[in-house]
C-alpha positions as CSV (number, residue, x, y, z in Angstrom):
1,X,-85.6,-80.5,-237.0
2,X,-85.9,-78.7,-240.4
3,X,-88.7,-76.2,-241.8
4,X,-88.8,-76.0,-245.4
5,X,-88.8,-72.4,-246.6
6,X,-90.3,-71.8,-249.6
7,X,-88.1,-70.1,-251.9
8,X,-87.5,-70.2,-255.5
9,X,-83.7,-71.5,-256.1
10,X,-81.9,-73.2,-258.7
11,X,-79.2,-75.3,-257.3
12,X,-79.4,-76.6,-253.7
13,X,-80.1,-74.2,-250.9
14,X,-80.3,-74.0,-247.6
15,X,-82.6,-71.1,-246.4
16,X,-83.9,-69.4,-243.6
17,X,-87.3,-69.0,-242.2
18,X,-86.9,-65.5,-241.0
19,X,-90.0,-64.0,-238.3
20,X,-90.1,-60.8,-239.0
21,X,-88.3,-58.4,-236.7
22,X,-91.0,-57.1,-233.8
23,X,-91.0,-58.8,-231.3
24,X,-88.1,-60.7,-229.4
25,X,-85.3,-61.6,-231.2
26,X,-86.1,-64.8,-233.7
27,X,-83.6,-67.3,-234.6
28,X,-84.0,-69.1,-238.1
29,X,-84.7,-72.5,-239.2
30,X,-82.9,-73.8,-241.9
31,X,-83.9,-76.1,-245.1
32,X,-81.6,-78.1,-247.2
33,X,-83.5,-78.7,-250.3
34,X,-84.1,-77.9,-254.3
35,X,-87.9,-77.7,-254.5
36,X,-89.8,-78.3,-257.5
37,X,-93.2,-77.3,-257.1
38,X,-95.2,-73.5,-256.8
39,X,-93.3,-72.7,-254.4
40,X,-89.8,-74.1,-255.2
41,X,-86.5,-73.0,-253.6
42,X,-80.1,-78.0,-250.9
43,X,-78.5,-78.2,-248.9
44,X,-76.6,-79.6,-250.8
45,X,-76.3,-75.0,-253.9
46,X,-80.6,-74.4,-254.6
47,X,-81.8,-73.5,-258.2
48,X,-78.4,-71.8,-259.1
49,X,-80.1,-69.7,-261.3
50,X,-81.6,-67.5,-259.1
51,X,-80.2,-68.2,-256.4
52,X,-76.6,-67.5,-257.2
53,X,-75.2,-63.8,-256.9
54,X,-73.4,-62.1,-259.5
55,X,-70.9,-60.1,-259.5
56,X,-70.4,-56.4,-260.5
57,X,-71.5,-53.3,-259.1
58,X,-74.9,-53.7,-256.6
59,X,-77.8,-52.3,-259.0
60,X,-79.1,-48.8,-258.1
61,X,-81.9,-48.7,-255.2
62,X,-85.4,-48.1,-256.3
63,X,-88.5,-50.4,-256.6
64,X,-91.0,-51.8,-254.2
65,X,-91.3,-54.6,-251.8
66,X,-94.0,-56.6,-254.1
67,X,-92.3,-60.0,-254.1
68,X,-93.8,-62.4,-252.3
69,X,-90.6,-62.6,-249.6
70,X,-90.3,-59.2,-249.3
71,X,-89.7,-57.8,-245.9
72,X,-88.6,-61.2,-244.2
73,X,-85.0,-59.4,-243.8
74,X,-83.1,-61.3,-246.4
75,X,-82.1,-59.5,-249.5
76,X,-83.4,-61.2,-252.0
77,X,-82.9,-59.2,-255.4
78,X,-80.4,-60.2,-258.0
79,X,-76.8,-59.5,-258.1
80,X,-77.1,-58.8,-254.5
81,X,-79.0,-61.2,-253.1
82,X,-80.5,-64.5,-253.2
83,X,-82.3,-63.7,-256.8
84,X,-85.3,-65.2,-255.5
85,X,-86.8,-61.8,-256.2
86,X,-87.1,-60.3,-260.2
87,X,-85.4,-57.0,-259.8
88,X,-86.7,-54.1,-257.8
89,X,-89.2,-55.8,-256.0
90,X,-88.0,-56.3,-252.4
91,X,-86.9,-53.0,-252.1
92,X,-86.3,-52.8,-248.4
93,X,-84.4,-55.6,-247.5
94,X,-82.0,-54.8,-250.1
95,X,-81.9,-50.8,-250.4
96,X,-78.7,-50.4,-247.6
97,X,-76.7,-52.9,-249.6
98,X,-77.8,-51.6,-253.1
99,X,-76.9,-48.3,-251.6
100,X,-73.5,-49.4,-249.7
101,X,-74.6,-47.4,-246.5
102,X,-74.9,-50.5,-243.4
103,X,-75.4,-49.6,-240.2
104,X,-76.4,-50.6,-237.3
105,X,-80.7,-49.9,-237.2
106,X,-81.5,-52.7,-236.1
107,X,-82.8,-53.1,-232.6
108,X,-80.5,-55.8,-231.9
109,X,-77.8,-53.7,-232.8
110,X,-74.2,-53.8,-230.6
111,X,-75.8,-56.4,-228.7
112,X,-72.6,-58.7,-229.4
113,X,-74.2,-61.0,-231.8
114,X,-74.6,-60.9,-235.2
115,X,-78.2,-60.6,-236.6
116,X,-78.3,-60.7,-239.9
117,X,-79.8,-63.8,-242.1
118,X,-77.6,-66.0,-243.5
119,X,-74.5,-65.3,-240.9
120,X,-76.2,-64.5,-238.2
121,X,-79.5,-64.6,-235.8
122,X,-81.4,-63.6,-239.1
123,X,-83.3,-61.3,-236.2
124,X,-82.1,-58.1,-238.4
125,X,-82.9,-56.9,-241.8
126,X,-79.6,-57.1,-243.9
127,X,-77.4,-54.6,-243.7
128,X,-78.5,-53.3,-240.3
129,X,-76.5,-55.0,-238.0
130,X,-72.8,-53.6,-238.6
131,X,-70.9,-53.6,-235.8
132,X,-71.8,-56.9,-234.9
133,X,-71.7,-58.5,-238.2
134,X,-68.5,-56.5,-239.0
135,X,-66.3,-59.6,-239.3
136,X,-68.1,-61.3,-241.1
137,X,-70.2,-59.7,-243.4
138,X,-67.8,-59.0,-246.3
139,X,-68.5,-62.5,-247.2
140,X,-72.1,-61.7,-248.1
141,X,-71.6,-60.9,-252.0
142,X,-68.2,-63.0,-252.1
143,X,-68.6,-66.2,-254.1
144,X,-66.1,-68.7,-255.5
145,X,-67.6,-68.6,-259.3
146,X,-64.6,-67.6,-261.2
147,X,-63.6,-70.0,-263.2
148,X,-60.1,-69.9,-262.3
149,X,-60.9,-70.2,-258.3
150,X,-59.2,-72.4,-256.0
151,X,-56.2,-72.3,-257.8
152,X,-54.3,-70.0,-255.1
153,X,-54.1,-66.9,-257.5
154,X,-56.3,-64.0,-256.5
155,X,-57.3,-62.5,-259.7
156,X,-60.4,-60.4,-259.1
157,X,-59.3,-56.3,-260.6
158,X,-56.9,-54.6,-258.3
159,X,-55.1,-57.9,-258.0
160,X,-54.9,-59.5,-260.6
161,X,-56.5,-60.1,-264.0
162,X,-59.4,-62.7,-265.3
163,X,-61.4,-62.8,-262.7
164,X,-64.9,-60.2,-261.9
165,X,-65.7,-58.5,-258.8
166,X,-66.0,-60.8,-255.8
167,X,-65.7,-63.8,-257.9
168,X,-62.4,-64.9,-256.8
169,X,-63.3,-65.1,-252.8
170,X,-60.9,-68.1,-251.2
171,X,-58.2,-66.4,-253.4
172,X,-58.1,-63.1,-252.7
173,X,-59.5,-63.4,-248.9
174,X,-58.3,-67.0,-247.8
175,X,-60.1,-70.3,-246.9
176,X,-61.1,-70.0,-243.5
177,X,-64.7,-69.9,-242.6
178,X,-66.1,-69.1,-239.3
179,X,-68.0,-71.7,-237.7
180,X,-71.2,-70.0,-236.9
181,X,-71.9,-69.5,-240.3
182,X,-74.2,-71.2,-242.8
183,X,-71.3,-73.0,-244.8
184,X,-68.6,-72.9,-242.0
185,X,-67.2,-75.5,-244.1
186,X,-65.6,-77.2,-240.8
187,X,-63.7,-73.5,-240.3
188,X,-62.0,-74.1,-243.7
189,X,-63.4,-74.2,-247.1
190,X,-61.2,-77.3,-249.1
191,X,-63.4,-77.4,-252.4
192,X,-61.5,-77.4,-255.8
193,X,-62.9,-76.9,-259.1
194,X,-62.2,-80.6,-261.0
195,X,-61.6,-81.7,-264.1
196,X,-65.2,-83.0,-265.5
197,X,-63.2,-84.9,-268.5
198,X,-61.9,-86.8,-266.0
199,X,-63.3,-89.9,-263.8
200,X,-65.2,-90.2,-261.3
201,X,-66.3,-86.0,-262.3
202,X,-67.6,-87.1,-265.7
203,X,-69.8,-89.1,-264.3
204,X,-71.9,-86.5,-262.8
205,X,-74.3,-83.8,-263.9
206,X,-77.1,-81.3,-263.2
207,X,-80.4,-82.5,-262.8
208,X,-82.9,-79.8,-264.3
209,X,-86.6,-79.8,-262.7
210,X,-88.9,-78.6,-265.4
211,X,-90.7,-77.2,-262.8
212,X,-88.0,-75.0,-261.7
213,X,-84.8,-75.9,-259.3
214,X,-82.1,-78.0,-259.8
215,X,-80.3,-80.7,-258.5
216,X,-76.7,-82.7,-258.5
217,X,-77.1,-86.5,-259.8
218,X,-74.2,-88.8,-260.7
219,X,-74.4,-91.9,-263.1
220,X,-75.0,-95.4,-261.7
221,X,-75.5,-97.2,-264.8
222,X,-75.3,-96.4,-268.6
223,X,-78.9,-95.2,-268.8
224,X,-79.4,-94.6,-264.2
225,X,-78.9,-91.4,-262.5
226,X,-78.6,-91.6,-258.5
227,X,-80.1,-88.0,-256.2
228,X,-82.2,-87.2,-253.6
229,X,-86.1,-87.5,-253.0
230,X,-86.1,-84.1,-252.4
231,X,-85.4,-82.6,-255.5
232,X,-88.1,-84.3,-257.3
233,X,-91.1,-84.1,-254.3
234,X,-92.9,-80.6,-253.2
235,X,-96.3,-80.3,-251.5
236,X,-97.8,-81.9,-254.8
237,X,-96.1,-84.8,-254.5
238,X,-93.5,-86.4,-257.0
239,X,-92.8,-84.6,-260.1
240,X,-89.9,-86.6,-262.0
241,X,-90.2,-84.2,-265.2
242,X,-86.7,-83.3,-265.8
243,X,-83.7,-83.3,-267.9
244,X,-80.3,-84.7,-267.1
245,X,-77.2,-82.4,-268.4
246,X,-73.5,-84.1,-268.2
247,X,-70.7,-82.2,-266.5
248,X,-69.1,-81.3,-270.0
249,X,-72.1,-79.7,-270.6
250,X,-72.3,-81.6,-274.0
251,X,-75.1,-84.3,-273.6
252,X,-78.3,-84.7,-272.0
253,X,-81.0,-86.7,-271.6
254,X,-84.7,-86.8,-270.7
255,X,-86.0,-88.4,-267.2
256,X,-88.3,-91.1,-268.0
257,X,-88.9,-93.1,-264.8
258,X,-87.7,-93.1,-261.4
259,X,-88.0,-95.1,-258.0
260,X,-87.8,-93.3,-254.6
261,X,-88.4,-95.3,-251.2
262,X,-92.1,-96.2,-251.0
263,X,-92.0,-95.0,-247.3
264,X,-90.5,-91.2,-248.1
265,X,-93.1,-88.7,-246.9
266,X,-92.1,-85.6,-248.0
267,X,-94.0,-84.2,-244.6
268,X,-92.0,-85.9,-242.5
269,X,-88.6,-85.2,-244.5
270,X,-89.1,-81.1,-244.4
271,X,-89.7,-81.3,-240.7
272,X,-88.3,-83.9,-238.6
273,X,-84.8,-86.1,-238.7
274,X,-87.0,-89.2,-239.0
275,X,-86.5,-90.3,-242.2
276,X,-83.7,-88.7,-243.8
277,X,-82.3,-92.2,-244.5
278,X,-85.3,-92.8,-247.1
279,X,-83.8,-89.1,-249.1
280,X,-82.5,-91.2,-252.2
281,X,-84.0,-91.5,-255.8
282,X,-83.0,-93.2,-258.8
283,X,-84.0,-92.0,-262.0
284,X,-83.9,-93.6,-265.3
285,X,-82.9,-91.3,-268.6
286,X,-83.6,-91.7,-272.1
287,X,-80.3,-91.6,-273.8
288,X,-77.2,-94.2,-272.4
289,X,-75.2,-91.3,-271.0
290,X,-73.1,-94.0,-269.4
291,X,-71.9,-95.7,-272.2
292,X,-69.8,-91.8,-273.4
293,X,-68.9,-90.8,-269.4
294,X,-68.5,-93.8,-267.6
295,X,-70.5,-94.6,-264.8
296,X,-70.0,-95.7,-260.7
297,X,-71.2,-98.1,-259.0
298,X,-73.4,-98.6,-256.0
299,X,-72.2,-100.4,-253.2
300,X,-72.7,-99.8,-249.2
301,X,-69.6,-98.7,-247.0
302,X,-71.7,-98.3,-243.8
303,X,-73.0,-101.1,-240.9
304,X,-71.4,-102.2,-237.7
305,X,-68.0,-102.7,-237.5
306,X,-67.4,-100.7,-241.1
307,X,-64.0,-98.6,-240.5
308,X,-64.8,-94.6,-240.4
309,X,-61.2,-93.8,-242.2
310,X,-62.5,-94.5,-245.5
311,X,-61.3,-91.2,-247.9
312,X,-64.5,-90.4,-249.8
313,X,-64.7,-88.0,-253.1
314,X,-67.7,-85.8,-253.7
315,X,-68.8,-83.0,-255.8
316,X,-71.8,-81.0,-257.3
317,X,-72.9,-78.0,-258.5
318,X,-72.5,-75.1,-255.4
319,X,-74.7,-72.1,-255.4
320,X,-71.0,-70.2,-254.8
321,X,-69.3,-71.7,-258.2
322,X,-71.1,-70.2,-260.8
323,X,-72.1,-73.3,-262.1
324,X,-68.8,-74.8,-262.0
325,X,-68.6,-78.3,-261.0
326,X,-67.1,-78.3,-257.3
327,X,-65.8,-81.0,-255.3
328,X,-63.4,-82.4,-252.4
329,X,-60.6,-84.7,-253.3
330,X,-60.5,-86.2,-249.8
331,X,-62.7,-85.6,-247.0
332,X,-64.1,-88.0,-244.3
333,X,-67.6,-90.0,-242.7
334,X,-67.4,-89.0,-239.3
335,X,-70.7,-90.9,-237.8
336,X,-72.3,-93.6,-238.9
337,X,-76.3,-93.6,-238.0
338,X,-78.6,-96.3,-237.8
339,X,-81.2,-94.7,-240.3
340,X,-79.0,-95.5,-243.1
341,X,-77.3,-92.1,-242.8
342,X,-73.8,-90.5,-242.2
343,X,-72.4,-87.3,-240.7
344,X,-69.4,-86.2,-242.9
345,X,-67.4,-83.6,-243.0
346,X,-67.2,-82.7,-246.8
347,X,-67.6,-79.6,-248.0
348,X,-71.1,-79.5,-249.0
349,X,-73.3,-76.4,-249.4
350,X,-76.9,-75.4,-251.5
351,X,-76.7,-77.2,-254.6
352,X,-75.1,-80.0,-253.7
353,X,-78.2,-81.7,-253.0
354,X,-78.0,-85.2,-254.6
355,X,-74.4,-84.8,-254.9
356,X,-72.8,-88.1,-254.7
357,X,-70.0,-89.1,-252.2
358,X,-67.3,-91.8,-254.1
359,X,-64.9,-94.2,-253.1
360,X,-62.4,-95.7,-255.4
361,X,-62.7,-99.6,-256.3
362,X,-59.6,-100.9,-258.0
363,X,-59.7,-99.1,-261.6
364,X,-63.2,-97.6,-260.9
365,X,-65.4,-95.8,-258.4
366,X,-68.4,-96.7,-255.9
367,X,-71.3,-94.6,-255.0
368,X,-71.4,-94.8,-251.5
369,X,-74.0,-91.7,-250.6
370,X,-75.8,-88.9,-251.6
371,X,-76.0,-85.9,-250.2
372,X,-79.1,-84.9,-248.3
373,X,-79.0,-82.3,-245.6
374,X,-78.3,-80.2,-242.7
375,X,-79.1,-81.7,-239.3
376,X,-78.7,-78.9,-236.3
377,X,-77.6,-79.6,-232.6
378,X,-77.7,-77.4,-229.5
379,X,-75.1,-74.9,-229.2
380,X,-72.9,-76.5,-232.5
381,X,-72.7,-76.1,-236.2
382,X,-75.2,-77.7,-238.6
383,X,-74.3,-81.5,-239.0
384,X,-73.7,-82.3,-242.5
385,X,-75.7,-85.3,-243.4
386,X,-75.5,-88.3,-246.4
387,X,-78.1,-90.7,-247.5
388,X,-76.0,-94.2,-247.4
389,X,-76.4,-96.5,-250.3
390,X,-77.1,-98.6,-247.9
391,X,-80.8,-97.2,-248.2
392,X,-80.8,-98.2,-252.0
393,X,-78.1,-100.7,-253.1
394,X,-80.4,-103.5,-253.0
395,X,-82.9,-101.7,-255.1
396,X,-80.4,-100.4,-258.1
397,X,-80.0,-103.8,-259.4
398,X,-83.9,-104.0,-260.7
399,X,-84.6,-100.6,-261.5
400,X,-81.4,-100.7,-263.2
401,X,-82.7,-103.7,-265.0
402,X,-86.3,-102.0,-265.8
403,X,-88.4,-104.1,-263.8
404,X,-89.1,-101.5,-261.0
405,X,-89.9,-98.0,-261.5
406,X,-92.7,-95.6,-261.9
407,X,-93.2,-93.9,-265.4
408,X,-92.7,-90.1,-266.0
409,X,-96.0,-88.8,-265.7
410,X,-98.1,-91.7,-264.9
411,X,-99.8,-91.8,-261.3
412,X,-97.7,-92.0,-258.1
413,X,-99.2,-95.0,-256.6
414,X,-99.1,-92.4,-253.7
415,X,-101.7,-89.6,-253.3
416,X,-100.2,-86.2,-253.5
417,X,-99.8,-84.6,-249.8
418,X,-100.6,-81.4,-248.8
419,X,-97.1,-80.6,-246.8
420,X,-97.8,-76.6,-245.3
């Protein structure tokens, strides 16, 4: 079960729902999505604008607590938070870590368990939760943005030279990641930053909501972008408006139609399992991108009997890599579901949403999946879950072919639902 938080993010994100610390202790929910509406924040790295920490030295305390998620224990300020707050407006979530002074104020304090969001219970405002958090919580402002990480050579200052502040995190502190955290990774982080002149990496891009957020999308065709259904529904309904930018960051191209399952209900994705099969969209663009980068195609690897051992490929745009196209070489399905969904173990984070999961094909690739979401079980990690092409091969062939579709901007033959 999921509950969509609604927070403004740039490049995939998984947040928490945080109750406010009163009463007994609260654990959070957790969303995996890039929303596009009023209130827009997937899982698979949020809008990486905001939502991507910087590094340098944490901004001087001051300001108020006027943004709208102030005082729901997360940090949300730039450069030391989530950035879904301008700067200076949620003051006391963020004023111990502006201010480098933790401790341990919370009530749920040397309890044994960590509390704060985003490792943790989420039952604690950041920083207050020390002792138990202690492990842990130097990962909080460590990200993997450098654009040098992944390459075994800690160059953050102090140890080398290139890299900023806290930039250069799997570097300088190692790859292992403990498994009660948001991006546990599988207790190691394997992601490399690849080539995007190369194939299948060229073939993939940002997808830029014009109503804020953004999204990973690969190509399918010459002028046909693959995602999710998330990144282009809210509350509102569908809102396609967007621009698709190429990994290279030297061409892009307008959204001018797309086709998402006629049975997606944006309800029913942000809050149940039900239908995270139907989390796919295709999305037709106005310049042949495909014909310069190349393009994969889409073909199913999932159904009874289908082996498991398959190596798959994925990448997209992490809310840890600055931007930087991240990926894993080889990584494996681990379930197969019956909703037209897998369980992998790739290592997928916010941002990623829409990400697509490759297989090589003789001298080209497949597009097997997209990524989708978080899934969590009882006393485990967060399942890491794929939309199977399965869900959409048949379809790509006439939307491909222009005879299906829905224009940008004309009606959704579907009323607009009112989701919260």
């Amino acid at each position: 079960m999921r509950v969509l938080a609604a927070i403004v993010v740039v490049a995939a994100c998984v947040v928490a729902s945080v109750a406010a610390d009163v009463g007994s202790k609260t654990r959070p929910s957790y969303a995996f999505a890039e929303l596009n509406g009023a209130t827009s924040i997937s899982f698979a790295n949020v809008a990486v604008g905001p939502h991507q920490r910087q590094a340098g030295k944490p901004p001087r305390a001051g300001g108020n607590d006027t943004c709208r998620w102030a005082n729901d224990n997360e940090c949300d300020e730039p450069g030391v938070g989530t950035g879904a707050c301008t700067a200076g407006t949620d003051r006391s979530d963020c004023i111990r870590i502006m201010e480098n002074r933790e401790d341990d104020s919370c009530r749920w304090a040397r309890d044994g368990e960590c509390d704060e969001p985003n490792f943790g219970t989420g039952a604690c405002v950041q920083g207050t939760d020390r002792t138990d958090c202690g492990d842990i919580a130097w990962m909080r402002n460590q990200t993997d943005s450098c654009a040098t990480a992944f390459n075994g050579v800690c160059e953050e200052p102090g140890r080398g030279r290139g890299c900023e502040p806290r930039t250069d995190r799997s570097d300088c502190h190692g790859r292992q990641r403990p498994m009660a955290i948001n991006d546990h990774f599988f207790g190691n982080d394997d992601r490399v930053l690849v080539p995007v002149n190369e194939a299948p990496w060229r073939y993939m891009g940002t997808l830029h909501i014009d109503s804020g957020g953004t999204c990973s999308a690969t190509l399918v065709a010459r002028d046909v972008i693959a995602t999710a259904a998330h990144c282009i529904t809210s509350e509102n309904g569908v809102n396609a408006a967007a621009r698709f930018a190429s990994a290279d960051g030297a061409r892009e191209a307008r959204v001018t139609a797309y086709l998402i399952d006629a049975n997606y209900n944006y309800r029913r994705f942000s809050t149940t399992d039900e239908i995270d099969g139907l989390d796919w969209a295709l999305l037709r663009i106005d310049q042949p991108l495909g014909d310069t980068y190349g393009y994969a195609n889409v073909r199913s690897i999932t159904g009874p009997g289908r082996p498991l051992n398959t190596e798959l490929m994925q990448a997209g745009y992490s809310w840890d890599t600055g931007g930087h196209l991240s990926g894993n070489l080889r990584c494996r399905m681990v379930t197969m579901n019956a909703d037209n969904t897998f369980a992998h173990e790739c290592d997928t984070t916010r941002g990623d949403s829409g990400s697509g999961f490759l297989i090589h094909n003789g001298n080209g690739f497949d597009l097997v999946g997209v990524d989708s979401n978080f899934r969590s079980q009882r006393g485990g990690p967060f399942i890491y879950i794929a939309v199977s092409a399965a869900s959409f091969g048949s379809q790509a062939p006439a939307f491909i072919e222009g005879r299906t579709g829905t224009r940008v901007g004309a009606a959704s033959s579907r009323p607009p639902k009112t989701l919260h």
